[in-house]
MDTraj code that builds the backbone (N, CA, C; nanometers):
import mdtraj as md
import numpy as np

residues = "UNK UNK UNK UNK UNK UNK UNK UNK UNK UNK UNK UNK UNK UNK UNK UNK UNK UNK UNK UNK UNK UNK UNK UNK UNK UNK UNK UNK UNK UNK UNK UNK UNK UNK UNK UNK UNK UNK UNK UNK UNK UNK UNK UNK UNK UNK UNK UNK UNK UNK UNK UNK UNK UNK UNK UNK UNK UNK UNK UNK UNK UNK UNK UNK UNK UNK UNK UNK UNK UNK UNK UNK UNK UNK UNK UNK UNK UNK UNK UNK UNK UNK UNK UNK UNK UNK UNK UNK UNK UNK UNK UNK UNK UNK UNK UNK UNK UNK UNK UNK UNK UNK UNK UNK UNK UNK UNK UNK UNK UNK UNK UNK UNK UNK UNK UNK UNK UNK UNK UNK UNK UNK UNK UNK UNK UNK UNK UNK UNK UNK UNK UNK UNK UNK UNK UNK UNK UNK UNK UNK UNK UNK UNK UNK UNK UNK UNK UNK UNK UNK UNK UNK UNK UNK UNK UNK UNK UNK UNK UNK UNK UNK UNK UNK UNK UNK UNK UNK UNK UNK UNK UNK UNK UNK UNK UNK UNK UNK UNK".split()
xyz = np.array([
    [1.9769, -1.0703, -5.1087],
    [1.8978, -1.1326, -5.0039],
    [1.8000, -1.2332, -5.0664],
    [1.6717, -1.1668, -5.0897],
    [1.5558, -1.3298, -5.1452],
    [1.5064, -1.2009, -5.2633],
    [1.4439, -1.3222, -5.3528],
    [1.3300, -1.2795, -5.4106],
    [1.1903, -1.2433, -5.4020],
    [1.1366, -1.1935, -5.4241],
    [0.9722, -1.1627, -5.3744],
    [0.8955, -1.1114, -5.4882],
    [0.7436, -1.1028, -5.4865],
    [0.6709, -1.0286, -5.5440],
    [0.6060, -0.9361, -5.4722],
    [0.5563, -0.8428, -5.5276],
    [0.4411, -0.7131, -5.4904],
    [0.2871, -0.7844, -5.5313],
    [0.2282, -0.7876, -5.3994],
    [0.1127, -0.8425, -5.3677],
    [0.0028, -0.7523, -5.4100],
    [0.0545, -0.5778, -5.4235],
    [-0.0687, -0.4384, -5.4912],
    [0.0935, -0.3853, -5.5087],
    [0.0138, -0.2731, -5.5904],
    [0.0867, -0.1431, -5.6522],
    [0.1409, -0.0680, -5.5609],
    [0.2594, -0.0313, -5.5427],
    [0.3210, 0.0582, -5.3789],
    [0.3846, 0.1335, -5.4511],
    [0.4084, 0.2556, -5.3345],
    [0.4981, 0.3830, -5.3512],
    [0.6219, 0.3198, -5.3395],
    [0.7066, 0.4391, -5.3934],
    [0.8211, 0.4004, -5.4101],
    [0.9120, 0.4746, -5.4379],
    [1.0305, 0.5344, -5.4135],
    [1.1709, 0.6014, -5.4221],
    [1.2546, 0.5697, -5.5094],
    [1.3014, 0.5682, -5.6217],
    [1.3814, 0.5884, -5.6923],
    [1.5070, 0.6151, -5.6378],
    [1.6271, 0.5251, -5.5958],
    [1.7715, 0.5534, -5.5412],
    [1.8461, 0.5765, -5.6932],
    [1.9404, 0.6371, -5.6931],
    [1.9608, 0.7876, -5.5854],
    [1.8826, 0.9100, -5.6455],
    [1.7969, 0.8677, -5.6908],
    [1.7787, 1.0025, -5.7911],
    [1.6760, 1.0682, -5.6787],
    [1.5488, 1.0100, -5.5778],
    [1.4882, 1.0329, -5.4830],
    [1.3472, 1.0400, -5.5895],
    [1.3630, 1.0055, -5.6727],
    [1.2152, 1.0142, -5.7518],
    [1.1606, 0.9570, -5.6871],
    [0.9989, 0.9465, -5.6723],
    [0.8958, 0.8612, -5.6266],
    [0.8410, 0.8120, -5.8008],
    [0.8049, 0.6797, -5.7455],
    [0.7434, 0.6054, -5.8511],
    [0.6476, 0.4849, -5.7388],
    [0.5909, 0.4466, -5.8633],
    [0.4864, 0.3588, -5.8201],
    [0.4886, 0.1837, -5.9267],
    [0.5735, 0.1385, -5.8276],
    [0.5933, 0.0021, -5.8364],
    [0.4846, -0.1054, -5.8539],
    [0.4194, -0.1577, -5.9724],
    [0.2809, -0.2337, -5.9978],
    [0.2658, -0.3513, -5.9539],
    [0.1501, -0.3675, -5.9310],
    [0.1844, -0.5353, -5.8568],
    [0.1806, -0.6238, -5.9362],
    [0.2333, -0.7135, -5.8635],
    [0.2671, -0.8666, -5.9462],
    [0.4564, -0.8533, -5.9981],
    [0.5164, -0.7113, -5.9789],
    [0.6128, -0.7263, -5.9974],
    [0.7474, -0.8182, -5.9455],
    [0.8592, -0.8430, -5.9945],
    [0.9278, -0.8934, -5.8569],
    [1.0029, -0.8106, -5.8299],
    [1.0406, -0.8064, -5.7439],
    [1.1811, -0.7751, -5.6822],
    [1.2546, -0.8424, -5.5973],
    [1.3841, -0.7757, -5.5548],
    [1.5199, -0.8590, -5.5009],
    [1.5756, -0.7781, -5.3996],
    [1.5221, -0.8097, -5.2895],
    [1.5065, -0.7537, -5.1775],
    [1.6970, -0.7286, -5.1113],
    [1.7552, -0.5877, -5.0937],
    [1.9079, -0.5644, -5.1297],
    [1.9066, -0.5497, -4.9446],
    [1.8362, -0.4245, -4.9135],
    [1.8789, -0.3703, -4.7747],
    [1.7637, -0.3631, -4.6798],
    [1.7470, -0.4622, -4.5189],
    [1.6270, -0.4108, -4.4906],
    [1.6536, -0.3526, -4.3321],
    [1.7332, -0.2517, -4.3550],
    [1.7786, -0.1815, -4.2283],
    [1.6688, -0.0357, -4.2326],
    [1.6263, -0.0352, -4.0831],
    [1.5724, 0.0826, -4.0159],
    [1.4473, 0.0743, -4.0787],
    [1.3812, -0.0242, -4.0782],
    [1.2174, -0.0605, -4.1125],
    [1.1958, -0.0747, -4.2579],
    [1.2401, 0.0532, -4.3538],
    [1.2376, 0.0617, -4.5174],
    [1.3096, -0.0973, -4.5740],
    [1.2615, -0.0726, -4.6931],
    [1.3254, -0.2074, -4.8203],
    [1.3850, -0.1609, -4.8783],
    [1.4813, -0.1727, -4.9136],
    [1.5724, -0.1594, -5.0062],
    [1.5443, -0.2649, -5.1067],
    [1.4979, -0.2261, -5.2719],
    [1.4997, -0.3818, -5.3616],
    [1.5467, -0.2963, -5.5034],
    [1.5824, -0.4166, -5.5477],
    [1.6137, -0.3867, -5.7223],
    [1.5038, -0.4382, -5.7825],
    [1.4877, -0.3794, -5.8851],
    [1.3593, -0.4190, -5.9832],
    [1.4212, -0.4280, -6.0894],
    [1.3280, -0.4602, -6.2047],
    [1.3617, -0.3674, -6.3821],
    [1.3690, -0.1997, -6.3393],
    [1.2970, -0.1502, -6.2680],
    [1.2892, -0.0084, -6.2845],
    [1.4366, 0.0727, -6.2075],
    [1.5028, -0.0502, -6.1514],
    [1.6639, 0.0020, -6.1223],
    [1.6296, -0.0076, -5.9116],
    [1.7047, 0.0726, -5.8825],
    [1.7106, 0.0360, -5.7263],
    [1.5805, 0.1405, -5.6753],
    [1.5283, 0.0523, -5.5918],
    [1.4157, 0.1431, -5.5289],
    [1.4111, 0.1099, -5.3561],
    [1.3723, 0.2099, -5.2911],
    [1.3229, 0.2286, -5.1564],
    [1.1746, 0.2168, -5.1802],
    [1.1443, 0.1146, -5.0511],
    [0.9906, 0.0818, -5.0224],
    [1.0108, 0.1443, -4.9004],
    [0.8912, 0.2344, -4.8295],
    [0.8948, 0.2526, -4.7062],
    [0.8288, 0.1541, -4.6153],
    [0.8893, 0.1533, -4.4721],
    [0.8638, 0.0928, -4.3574],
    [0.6646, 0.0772, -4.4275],
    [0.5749, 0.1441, -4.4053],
    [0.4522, 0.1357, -4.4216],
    [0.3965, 0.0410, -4.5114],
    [0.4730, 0.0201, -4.6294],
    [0.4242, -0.0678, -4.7651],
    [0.4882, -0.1672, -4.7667],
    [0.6009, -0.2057, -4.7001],
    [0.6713, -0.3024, -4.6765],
    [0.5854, -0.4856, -4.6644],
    [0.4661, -0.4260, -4.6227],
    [0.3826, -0.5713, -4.6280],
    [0.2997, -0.6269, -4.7912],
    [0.3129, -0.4828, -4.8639],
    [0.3113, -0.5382, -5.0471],
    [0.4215, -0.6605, -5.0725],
    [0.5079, -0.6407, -5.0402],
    [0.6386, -0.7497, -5.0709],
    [0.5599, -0.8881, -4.9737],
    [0.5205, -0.9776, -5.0788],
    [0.4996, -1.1219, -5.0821],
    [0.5723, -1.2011, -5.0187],
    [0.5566, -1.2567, -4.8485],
    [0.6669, -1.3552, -4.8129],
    [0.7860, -1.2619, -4.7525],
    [0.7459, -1.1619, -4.7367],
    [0.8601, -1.0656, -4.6567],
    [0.7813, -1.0342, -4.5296],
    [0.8875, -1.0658, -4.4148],
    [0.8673, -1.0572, -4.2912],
    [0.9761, -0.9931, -4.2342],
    [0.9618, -0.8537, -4.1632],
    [1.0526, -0.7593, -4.1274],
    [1.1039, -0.8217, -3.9771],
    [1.2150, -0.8409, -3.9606],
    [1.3028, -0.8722, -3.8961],
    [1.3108, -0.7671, -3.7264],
    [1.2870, -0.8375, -3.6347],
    [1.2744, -0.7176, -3.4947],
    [1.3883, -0.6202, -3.5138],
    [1.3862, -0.5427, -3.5085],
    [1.5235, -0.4044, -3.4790],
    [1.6042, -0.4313, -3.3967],
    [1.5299, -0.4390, -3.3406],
    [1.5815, -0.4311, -3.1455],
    [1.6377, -0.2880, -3.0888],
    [1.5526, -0.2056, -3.2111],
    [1.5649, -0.0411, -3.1864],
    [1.4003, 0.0401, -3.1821],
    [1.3256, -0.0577, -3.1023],
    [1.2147, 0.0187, -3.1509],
    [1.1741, 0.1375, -3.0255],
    [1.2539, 0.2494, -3.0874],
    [1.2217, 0.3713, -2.9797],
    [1.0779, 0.4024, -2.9804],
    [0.9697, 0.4142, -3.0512],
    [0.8614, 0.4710, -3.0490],
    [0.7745, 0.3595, -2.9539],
    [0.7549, 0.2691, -2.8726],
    [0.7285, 0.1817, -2.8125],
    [0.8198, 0.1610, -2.6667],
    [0.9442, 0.1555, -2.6783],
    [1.0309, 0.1446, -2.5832],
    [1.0788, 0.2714, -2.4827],
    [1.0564, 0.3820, -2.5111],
    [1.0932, 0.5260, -2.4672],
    [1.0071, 0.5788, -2.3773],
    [1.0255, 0.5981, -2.2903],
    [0.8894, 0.6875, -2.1545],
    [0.9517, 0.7776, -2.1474],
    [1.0149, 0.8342, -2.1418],
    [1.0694, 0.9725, -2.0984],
    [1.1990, 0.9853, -2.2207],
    [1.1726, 1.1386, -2.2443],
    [1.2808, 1.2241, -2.3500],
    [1.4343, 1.2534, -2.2507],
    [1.5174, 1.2167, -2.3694],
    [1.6671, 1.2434, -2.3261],
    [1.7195, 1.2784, -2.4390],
    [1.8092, 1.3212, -2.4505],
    [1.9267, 1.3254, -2.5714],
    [1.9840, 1.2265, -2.6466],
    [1.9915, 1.1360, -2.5335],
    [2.0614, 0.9904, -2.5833],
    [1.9436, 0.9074, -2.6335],
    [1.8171, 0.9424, -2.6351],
    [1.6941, 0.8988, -2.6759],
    [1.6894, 0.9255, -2.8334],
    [1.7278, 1.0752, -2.8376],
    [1.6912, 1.0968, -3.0000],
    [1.8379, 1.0351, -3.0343],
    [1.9540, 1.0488, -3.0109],
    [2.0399, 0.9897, -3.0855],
    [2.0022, 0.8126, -3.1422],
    [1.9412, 0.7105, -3.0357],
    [1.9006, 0.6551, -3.0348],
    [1.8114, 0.6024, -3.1214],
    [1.7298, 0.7232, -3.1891],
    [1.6057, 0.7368, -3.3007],
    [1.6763, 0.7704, -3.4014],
    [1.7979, 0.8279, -3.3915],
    [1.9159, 0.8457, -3.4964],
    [1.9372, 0.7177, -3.5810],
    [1.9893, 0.6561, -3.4533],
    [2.0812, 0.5424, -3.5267],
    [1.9715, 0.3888, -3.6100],
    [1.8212, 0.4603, -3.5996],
    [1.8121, 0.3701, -3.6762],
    [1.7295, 0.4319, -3.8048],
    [1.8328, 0.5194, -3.9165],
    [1.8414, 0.5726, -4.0025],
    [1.9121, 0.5575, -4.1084],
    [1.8917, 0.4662, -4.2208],
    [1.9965, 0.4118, -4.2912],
    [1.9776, 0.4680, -4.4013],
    [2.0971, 0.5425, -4.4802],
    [2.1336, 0.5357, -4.6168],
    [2.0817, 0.4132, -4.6490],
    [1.9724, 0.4291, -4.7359],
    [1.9174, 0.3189, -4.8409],
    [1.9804, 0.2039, -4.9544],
    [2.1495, 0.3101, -4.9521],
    [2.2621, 0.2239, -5.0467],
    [2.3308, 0.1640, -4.9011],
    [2.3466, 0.2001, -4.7941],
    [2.4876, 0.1589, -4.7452],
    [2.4370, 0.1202, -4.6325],
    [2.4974, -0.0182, -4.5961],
    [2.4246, -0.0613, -4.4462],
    [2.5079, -0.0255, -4.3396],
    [2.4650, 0.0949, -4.2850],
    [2.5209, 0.1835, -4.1868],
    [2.4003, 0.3297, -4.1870],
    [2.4057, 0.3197, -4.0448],
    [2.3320, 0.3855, -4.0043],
    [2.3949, 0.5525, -3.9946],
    [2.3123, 0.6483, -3.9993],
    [2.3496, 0.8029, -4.0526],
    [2.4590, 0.7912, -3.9000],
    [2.4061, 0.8248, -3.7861],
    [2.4981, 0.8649, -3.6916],
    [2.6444, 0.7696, -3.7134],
    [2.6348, 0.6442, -3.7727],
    [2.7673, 0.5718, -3.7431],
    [2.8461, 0.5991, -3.8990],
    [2.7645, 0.6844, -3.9904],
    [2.8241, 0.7174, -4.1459],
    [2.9139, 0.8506, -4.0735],
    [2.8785, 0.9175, -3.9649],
    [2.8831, 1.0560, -3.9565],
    [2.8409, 1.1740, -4.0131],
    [2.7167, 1.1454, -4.0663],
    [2.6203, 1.2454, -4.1352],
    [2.5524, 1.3506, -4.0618],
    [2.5689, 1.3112, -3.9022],
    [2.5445, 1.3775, -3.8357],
    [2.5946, 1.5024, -3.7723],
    [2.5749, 1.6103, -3.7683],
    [2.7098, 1.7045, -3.7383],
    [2.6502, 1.7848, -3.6056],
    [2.4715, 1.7869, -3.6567],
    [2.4727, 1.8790, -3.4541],
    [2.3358, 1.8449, -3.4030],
    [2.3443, 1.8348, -3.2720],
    [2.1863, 1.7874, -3.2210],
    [2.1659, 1.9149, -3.1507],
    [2.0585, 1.9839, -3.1524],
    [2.0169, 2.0758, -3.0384],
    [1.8780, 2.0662, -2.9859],
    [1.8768, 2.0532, -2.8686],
    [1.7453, 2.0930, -2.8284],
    [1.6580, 2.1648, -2.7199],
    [1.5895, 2.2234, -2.7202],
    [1.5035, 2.3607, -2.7182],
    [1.4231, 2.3079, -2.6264],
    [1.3933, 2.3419, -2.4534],
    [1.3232, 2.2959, -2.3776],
    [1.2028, 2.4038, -2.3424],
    [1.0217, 2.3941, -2.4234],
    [0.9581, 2.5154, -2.4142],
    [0.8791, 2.4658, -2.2797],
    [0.9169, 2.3918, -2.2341],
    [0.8366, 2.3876, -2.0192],
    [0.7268, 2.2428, -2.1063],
    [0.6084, 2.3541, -2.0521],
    [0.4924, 2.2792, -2.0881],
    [0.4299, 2.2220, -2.2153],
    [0.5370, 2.3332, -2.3283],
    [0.4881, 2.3129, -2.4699],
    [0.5476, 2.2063, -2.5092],
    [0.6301, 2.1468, -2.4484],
    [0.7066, 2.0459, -2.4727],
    [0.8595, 2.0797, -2.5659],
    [0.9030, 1.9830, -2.6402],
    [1.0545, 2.0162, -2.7039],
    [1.0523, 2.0390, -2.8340],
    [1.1544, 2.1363, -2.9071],
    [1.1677, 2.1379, -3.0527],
    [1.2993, 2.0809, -3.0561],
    [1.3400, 1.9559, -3.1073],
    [1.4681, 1.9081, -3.1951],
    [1.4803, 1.9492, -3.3471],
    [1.6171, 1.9920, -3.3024],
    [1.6480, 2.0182, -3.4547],
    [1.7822, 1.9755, -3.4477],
    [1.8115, 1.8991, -3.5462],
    [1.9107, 1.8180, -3.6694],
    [1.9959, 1.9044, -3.7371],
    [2.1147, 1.8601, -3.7628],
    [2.2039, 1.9099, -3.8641],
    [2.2605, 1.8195, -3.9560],
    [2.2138, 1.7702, -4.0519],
    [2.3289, 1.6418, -4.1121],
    [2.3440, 1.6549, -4.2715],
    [2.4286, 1.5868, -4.3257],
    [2.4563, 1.6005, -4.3923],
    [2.4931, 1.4669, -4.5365],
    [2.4767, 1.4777, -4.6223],
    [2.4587, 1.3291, -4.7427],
    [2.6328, 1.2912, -4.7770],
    [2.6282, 1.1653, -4.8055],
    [2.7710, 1.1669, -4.8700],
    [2.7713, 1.2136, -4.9810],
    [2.7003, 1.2622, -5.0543],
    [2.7331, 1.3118, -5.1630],
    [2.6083, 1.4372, -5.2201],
    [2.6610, 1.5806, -5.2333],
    [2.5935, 1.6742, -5.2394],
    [2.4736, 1.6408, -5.3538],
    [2.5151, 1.5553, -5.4646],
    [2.3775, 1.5272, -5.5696],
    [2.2707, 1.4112, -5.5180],
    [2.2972, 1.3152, -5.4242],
    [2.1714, 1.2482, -5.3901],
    [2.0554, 1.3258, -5.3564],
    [1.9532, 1.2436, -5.4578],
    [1.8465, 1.3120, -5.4108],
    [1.7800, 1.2516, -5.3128],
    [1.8011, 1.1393, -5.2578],
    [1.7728, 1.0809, -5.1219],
    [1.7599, 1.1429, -5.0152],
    [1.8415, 1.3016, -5.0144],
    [1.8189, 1.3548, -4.8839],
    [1.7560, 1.3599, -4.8434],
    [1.6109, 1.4198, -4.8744],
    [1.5184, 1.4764, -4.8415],
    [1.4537, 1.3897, -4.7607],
    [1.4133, 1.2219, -4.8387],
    [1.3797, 1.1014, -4.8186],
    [1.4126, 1.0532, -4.6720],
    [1.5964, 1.0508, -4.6711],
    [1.6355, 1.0431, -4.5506],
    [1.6289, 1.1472, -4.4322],
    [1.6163, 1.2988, -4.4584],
    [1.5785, 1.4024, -4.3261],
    [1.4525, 1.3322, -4.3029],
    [1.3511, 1.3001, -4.3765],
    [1.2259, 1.2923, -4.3546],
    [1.2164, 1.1945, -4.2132],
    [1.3008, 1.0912, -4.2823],
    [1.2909, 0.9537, -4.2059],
    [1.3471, 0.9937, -4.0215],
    [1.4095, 1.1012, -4.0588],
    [1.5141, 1.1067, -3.9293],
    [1.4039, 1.1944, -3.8269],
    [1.3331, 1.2568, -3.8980],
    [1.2461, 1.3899, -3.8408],
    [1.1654, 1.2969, -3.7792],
    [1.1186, 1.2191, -3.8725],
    [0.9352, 1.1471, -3.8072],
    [0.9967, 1.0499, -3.7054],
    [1.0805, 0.9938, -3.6491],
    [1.1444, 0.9054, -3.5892],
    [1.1681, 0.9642, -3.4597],
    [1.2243, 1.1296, -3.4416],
    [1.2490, 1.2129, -3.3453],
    [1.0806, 1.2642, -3.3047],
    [0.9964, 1.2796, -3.4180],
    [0.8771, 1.3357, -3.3739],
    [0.7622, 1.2327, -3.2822],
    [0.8443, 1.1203, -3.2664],
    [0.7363, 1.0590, -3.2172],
    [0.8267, 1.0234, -3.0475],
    [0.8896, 1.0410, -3.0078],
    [0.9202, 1.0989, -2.8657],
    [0.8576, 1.1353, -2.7939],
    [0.8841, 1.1232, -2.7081],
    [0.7659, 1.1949, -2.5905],
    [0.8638, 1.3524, -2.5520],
    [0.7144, 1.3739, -2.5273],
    [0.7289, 1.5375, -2.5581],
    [0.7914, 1.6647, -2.6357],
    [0.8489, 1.5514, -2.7532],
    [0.8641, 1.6064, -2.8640],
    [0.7459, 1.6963, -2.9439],
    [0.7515, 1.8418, -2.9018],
    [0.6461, 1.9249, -3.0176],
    [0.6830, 1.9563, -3.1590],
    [0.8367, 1.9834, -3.1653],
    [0.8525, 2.0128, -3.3040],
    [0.9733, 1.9121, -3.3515],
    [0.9944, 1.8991, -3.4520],
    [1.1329, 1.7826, -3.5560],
    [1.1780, 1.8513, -3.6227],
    [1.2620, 1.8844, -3.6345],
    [1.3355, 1.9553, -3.7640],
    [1.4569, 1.8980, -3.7661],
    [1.4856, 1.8389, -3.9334],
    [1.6276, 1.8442, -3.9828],
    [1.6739, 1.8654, -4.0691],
    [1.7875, 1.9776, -4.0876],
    [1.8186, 2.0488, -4.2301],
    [1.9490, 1.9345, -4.2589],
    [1.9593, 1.9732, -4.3873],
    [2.0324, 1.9093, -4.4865],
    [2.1857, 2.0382, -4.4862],
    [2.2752, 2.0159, -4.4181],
    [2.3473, 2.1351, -4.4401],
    [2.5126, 2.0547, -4.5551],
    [2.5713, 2.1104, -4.5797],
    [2.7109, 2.1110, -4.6354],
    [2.8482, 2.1294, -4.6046],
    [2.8429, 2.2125, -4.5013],
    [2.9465, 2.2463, -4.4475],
    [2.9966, 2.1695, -4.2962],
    [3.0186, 2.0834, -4.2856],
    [3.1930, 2.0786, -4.3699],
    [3.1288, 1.9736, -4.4405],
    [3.2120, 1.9472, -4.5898],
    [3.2165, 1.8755, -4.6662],
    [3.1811, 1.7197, -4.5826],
    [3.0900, 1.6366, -4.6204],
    [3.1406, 1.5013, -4.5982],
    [3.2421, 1.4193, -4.6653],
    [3.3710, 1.3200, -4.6053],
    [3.4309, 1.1940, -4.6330],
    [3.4003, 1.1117, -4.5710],
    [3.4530, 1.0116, -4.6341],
    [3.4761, 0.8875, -4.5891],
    [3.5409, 0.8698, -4.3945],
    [3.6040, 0.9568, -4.4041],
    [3.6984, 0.9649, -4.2996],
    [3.6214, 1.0338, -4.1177],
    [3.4490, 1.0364, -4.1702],
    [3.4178, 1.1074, -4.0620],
    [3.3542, 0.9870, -4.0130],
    [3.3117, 0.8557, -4.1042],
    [3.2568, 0.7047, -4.0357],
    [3.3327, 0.6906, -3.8964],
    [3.2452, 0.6542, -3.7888],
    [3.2902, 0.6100, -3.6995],
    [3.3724, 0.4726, -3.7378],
    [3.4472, 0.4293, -3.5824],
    [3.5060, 0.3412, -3.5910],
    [3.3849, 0.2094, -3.5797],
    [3.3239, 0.1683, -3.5353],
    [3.2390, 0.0804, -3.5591],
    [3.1986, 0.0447, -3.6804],
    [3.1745, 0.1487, -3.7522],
    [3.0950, 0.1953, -3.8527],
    [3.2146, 0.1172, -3.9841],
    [3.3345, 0.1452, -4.0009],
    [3.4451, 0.1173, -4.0811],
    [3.5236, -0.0048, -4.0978],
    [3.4314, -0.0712, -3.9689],
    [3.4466, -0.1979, -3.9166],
    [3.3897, -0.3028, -3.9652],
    [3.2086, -0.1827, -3.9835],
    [3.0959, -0.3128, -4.0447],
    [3.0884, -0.3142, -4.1863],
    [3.2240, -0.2162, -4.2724],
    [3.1476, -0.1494, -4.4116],
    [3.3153, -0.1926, -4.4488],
    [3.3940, -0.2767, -4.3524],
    [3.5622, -0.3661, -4.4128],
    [3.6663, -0.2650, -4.4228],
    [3.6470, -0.1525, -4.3428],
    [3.7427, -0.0721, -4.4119],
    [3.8199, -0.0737, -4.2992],
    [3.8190, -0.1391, -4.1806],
    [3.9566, -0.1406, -4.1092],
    [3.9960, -0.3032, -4.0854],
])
top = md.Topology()
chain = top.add_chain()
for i, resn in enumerate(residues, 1):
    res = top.add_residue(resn, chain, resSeq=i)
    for name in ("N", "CA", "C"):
        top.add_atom(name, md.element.get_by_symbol(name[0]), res)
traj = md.Trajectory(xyz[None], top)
């Protein structure tokens, strides 16, 4: 994509290993992926995730509208709401979003009246050693937690069934050349 510098010192993710590090300013970087608010950039220090929040350290970077912004756009909770908050969840390597990777395997949710709702997540990484998971449940949780009448977020990281290649939607296989 472009080049840029770091305007202060920002947090930072380590792909795939999920390390956090702290990226110094004045550095550059080479801005790779900027799907679902986060940066994706390469540095010297190898590939890193900037989150949505620090994203304004990067010099001359101006985040692009979504045209998914559920936390603004949403008055009332549905199902198709959190899927919605799903799909704008990207693997930090792959521009495709978790629900259209098929990382997703179960939505449930828990209606307590007045206490409002607990969602909970089931999904799963393409590959059991990224340490990105965590990075990415996180992203998926706080995205569902800001819903209306969302009380609780939860999303586990499960394994079973194995992920392939072969569970990408068709859209999805479409935008990543494979059909």
């Amino acid at each position: 994509m472009s080049d840029h510098v770091l305007s202060q010192a920002v947090a930072a993710t380590i792909i795939p290993a999920g390390t956090p590090v702290e990226l110094p300013e004045g550095i550059s970087v080479h801005i790779v992926q900027t799907l679902g608010g986060n940066v994706t950039v390469r540095t010297d220090h190898g590939l890193c995730r900037i989150a949505e929040q620090d994203a304004g350290a990067i010099e001359g970077y101006v985040p692009a509208p979504s045209g998914a912004d559920h936390e603004s756009g949403v008055t009332e909770f549905s199902e198709e709401a959190v899927w919605t908050a799903l799909r704008t969840c990207f693997d930090p390597e792959i521009p495709l979003n978790i629900v259209a990777l098929g990382l997703v395997y179960d939505l449930a949710v828990e209606d307590h009246g007045e206490g409002g709702r607990t969602v909970e997540v089931k999904m799963t990484l393409t590959a059991p050693g990224c340490g990105m998971g965590p990075v990415i449940a996180e992203d998926a949780r706080k995205k569902i937690a800001v819903l209306p009448t969302v009380a609780d977020a939860k999303v586990h990281i499960v394994w079973d069934p194995v992920w392939s290649p072969h569970m990408i939607s068709d859209e999805g296989r479409k935008v990543l050349g494979l059909e």
